[in-house]
C-alpha positions as a Markdown table, in Angstrom:
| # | Residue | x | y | z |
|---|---|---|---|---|
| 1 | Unk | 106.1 | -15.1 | 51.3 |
| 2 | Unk | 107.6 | -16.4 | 54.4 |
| 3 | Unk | 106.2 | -18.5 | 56.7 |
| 4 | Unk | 105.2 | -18.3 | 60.3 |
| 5 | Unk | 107.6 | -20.9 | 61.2 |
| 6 | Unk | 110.6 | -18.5 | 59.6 |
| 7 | Unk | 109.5 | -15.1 | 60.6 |
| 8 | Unk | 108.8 | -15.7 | 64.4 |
| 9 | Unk | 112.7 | -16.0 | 64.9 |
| 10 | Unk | 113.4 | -13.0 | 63.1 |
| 11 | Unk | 110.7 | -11.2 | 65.0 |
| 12 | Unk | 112.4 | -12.3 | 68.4 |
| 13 | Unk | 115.5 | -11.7 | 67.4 |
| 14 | Unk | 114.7 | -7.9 | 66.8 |
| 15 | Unk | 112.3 | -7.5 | 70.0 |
| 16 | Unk | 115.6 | -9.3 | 72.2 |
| 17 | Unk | 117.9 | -6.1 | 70.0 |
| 18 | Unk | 115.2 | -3.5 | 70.8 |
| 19 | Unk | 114.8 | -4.6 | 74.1 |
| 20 | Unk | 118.8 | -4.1 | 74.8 |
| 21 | Unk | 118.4 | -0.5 | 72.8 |
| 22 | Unk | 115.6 | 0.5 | 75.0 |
| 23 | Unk | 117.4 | -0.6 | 77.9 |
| 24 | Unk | 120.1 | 1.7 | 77.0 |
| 25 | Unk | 117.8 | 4.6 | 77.6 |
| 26 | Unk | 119.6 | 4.4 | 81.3 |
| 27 | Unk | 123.0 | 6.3 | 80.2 |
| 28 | Unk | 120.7 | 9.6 | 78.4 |
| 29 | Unk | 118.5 | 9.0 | 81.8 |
| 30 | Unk | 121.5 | 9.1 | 84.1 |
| 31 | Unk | 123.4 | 11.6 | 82.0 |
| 32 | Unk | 120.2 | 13.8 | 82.4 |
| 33 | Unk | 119.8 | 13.2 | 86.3 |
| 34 | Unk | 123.5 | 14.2 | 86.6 |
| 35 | Unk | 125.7 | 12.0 | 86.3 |
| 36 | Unk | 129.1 | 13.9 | 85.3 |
| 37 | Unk | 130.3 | 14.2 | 81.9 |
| 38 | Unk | 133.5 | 12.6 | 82.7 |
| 39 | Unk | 132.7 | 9.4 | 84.3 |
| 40 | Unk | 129.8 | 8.9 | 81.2 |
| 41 | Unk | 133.0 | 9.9 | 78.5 |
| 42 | Unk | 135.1 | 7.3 | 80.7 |
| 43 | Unk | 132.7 | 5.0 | 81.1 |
| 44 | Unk | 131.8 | 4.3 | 77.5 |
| 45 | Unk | 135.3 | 4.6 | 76.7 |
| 46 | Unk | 135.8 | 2.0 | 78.8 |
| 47 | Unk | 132.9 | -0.4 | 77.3 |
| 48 | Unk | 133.9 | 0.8 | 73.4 |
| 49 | Unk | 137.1 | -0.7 | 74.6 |
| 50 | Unk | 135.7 | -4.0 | 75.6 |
| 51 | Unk | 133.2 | -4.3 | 72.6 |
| 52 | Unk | 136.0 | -3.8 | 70.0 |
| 53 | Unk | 138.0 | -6.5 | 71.6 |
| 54 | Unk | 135.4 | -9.1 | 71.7 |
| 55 | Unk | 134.7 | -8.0 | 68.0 |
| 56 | Unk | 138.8 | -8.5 | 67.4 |
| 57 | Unk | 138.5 | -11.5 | 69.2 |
| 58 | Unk | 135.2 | -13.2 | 67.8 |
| 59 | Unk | 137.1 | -12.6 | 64.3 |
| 60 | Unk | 140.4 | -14.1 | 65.3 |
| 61 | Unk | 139.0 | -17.1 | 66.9 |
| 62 | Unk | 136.1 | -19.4 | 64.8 |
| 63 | Unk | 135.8 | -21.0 | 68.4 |
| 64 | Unk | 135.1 | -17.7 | 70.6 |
| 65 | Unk | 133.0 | -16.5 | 67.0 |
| 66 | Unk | 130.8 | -19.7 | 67.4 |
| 67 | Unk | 130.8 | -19.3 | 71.4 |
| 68 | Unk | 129.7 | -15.3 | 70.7 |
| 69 | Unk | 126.8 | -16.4 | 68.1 |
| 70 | Unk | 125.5 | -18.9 | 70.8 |
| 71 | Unk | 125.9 | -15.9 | 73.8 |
| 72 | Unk | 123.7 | -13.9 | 71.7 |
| 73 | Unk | 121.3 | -16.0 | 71.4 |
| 74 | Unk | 120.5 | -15.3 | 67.5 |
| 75 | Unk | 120.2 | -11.6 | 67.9 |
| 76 | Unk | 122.9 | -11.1 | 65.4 |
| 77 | Unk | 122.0 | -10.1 | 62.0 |
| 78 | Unk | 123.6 | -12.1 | 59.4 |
| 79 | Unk | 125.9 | -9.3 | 57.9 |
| 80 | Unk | 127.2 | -9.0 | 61.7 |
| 81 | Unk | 128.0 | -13.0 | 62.1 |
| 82 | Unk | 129.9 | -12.7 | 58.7 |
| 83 | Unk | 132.1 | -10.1 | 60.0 |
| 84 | Unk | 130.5 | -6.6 | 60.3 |
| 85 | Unk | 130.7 | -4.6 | 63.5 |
| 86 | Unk | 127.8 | -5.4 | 65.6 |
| 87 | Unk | 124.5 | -2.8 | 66.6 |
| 88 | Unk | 125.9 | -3.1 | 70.2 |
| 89 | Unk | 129.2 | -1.5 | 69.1 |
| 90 | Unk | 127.9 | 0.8 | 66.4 |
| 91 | Unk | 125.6 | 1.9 | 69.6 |
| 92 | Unk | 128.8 | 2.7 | 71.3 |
| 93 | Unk | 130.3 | 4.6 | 68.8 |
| 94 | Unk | 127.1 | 6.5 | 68.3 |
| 95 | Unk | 126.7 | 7.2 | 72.3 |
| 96 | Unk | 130.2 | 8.2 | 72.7 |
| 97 | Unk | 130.2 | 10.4 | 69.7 |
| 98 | Unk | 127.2 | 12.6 | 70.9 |
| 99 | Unk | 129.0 | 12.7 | 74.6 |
| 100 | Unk | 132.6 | 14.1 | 73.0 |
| 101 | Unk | 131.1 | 16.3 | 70.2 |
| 102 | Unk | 127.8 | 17.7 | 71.6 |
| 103 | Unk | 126.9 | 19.7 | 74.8 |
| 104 | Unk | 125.1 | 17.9 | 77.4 |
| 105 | Unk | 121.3 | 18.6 | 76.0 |
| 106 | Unk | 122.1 | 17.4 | 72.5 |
| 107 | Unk | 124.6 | 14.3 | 73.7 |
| 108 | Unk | 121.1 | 13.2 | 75.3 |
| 109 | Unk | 118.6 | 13.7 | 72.7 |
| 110 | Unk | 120.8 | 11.9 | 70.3 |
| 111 | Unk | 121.8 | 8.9 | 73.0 |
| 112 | Unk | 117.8 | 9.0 | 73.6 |
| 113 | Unk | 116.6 | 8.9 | 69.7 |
| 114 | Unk | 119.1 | 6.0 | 69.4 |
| 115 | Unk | 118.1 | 4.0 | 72.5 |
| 116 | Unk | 114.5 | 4.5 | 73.1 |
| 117 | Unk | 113.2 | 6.1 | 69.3 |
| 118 | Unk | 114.9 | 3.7 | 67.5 |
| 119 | Unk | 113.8 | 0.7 | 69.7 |
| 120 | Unk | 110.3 | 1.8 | 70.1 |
| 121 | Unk | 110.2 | 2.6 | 66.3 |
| 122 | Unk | 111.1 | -1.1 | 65.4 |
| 123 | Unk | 108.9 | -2.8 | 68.4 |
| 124 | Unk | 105.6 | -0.7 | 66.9 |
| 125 | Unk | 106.7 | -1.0 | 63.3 |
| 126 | Unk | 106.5 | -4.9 | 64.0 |
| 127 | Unk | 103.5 | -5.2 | 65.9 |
| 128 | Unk | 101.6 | -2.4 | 63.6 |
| 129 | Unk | 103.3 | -2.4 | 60.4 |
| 130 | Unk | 104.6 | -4.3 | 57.3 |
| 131 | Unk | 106.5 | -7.2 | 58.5 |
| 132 | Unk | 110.2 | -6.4 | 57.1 |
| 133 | Unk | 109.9 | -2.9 | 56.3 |
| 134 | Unk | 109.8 | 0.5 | 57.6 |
| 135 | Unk | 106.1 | 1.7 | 58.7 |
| 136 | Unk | 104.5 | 5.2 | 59.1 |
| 137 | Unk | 103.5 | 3.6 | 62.6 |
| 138 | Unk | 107.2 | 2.9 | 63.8 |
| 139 | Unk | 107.9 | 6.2 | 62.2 |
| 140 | Unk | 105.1 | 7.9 | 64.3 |
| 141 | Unk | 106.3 | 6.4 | 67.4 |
| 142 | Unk | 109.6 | 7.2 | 66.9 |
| 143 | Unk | 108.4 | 10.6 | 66.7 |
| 144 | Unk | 106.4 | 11.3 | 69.5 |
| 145 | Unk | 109.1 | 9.2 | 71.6 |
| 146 | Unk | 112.2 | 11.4 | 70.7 |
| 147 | Unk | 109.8 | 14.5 | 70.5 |
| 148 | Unk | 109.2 | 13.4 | 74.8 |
| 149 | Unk | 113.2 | 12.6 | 75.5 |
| 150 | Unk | 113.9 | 15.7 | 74.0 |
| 151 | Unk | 112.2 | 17.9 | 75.3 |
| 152 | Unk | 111.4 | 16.3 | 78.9 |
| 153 | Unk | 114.8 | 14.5 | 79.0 |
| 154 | Unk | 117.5 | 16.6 | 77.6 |
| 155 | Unk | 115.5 | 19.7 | 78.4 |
| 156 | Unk | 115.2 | 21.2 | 74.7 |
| 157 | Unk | 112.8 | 23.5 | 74.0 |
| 158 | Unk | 109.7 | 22.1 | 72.7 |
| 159 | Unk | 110.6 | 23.7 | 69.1 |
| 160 | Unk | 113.9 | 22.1 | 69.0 |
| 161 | Unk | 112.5 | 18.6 | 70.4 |
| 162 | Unk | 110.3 | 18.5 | 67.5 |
| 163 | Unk | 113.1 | 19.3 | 64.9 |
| 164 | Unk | 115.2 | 17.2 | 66.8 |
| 165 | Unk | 112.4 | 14.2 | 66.3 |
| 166 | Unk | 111.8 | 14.9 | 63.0 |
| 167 | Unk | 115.4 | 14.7 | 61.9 |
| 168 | Unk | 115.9 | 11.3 | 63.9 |
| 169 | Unk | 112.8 | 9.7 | 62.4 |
| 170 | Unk | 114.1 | 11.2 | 59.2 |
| 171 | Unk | 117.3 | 9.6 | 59.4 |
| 172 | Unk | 116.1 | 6.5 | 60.7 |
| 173 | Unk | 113.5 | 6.0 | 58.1 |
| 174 | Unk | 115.8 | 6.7 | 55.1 |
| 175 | Unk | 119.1 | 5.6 | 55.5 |
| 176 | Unk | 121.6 | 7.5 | 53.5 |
| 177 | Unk | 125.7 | 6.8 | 55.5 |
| 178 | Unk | 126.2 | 4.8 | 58.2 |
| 179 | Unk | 124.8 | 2.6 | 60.7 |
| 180 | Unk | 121.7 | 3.8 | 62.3 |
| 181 | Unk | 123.0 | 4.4 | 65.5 |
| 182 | Unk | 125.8 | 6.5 | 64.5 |
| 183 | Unk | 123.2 | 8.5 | 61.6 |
| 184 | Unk | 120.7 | 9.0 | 64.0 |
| 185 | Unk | 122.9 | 11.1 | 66.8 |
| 186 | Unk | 125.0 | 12.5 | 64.0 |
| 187 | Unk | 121.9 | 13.8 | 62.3 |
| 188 | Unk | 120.9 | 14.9 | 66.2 |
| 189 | Unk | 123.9 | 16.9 | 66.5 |
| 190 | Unk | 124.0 | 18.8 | 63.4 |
| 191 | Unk | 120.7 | 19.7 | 63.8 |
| 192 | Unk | 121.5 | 21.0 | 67.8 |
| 193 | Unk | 124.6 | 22.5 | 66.4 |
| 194 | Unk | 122.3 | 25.6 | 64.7 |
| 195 | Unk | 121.2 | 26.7 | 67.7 |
């Protein structure tokens, strides 16, 4: 059983992460308010860019890896300190993904299940569920919060929202490939791409 004293760090350590998804929620929210196509494509080009070269870097250097884990402050899971990609850059990957592959609805419900389903789902699971795992209350939040984005964000029809949040809470729930923030919009996309 762990102890207070262990689990509060982890605990912060995934609300700072969920924070930075749900923050994040601003490119699906800009994206959906109009900003163009191009300049999103460009712009997280552009920040892919700079995440794989601090990932290059953090690996080259032990200096600039111990200066990274200290700049994140302990949000880094310990898979990603011994060498895996991070969730930021996985995120990237995901976001960009939706925005090259997808029309401009379905780039945003998937960029919105990543950023604030995902995030909400862990926050609630936390607070309401089983310390450690996955919890029908994350997975109900996650829900009704990509159900919303979908159908008040990215403009789906209610219908395809819901089918839209059930496959993202699907895939986020029961990880089969991938990290979850390339699953989840990948899973978003095929399921759009029926249409």
């Amino acid at each position: 059983m762990t102890s207070p004293d262990t689990a509060a760090p982890a605990v912060s350590r995934e609300g700072a992460r969920k924070t930075l998804h749900l923050a994040t929620s601003a490119v699906p929210l800009a994206s959906a308010v109009g900003l163009s196509t191009n300049w999103l494509r460009w712009g997280l080009l552009a920040a892919l860019g700079v995440a794989l070269g601090v990932e290059l870097a953090r690996r080259q250097s032990s200096t600039l890896a111990r200066a990274f884990s200290r700049w994140t402050v302990g949000m880094l899971r310990p898979s990603e300190v011994g060498g895996a990609l991070t969730g930021a850059t996985w995120m990237l990957v995901g976001y960009l993904g939706a925005v090259l592959l997808g029309p401009r609805d379905a780039a945003i419900a998937a960029m919105w299940a990543v950023a604030a389903g995902d995030g909400v789902a862990t926050l609630v699971g936390r607070r309401w569920g089983t310390p450690g795992a996955k919890s029908a209350a994350g997975s109900l939040a996650m829900l009704l919060v990509t159900f919303a984005g979908g159908w008040g964000v990215a403009g789906l029809a209610p219908s395809w929202a819901l089918g839209v949040a059930l496959a993202a809470t699907v895939a986020e729930r029961w990880p089969t490939f991938a990290n979850d923030n390339v699953r989840i919009p990948a899973v978003v996309l095929l399921m759009l791409s029926i249409r």
